[in-house]
Structures are given as C-alpha cells and as structure tokens.
C-alpha positions in Angstrom: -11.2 6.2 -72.6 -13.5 6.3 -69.4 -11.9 8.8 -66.3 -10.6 6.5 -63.8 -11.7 7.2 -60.0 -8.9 9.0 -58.5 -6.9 7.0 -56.0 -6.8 3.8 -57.5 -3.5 1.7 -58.6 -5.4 1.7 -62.2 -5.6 5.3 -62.1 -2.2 5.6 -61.2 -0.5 3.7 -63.5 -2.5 5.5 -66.4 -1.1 8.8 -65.1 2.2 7.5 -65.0 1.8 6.0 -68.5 0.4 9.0 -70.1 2.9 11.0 -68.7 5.6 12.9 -71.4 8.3 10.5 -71.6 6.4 7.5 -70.1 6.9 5.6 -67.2 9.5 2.2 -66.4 8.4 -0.6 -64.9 10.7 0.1 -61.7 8.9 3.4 -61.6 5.3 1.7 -61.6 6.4 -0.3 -59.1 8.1 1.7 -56.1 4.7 3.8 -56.6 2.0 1.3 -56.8 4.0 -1.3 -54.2 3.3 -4.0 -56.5 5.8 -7.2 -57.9 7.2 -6.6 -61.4 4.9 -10.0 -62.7 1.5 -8.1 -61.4 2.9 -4.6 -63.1 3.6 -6.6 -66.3 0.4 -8.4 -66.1 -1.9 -5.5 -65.6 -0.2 -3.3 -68.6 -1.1 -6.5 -71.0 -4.4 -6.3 -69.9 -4.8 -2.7 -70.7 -3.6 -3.2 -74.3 -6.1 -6.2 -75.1 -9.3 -5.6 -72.3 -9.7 -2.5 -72.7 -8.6 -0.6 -75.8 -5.3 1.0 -75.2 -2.4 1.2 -77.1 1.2 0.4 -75.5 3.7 1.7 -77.0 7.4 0.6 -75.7 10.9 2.0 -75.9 14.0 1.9 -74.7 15.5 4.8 -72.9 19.5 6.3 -74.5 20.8 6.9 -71.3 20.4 3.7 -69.0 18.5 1.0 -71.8 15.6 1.1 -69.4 12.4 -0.4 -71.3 10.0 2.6 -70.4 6.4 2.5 -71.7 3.2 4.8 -72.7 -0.2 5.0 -74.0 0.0 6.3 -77.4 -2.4 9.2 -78.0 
C-alpha cells in the first residue's frame, strides 16, 4: 500500500491499525477526535476503496471489538 503523508487522521488510524495487537474503536477515537459512526465509516472504506484487509477480534480481558490490517 502507498505511504500515507505523515500527520493525517488516515495516517493515523493505519498506525494504530497496524500496530501489534491492533487498535479499538474507543482508541481511534480519543486520538483522531472523531464520532464512533465517522471511525466506523472510514475503516469500511479502507477494506473495500482501497485494498486492505480488516481483520476483527475480540479482546479476553474486557470483550472489546479491537481491529487490524492483516499483513
């Protein structure tokens, strides 16, 4: 996949996504400063747009959904 430009809430939330272990939705959030609907909204587009593969999970300790790009 294309680098992102640095700064960006796209490039963000691919860091936090391709981080080990992931990132939850309440995580994206609190560091992008965007509403749960716009989070969800622009992780569907990155599975269908623009080639990446979501993979989602649920955490053991606290059943929080957390989600990834599969490498």
């Amino acid at each position: 996949m294309p680098k992102q430009r640095e700064g960006t809430r796209k490039a963000t939330v691919l860091a936090l996504l391709e981080r080990e272990g992931g990132a939850t939705l309440e995580e994206i959030m609190a560091e992008t400063l965007r509403q749960k609907y716009s989070v969800r909204g622009f992780i569907s587009t990155l599975a269908s747009n623009q080639g990446y593969v979501i993979v989602s999970t649920r955490r053991e300790g606290d059943q929080a959904r957390v989600c990834a790009i599969s490498k």
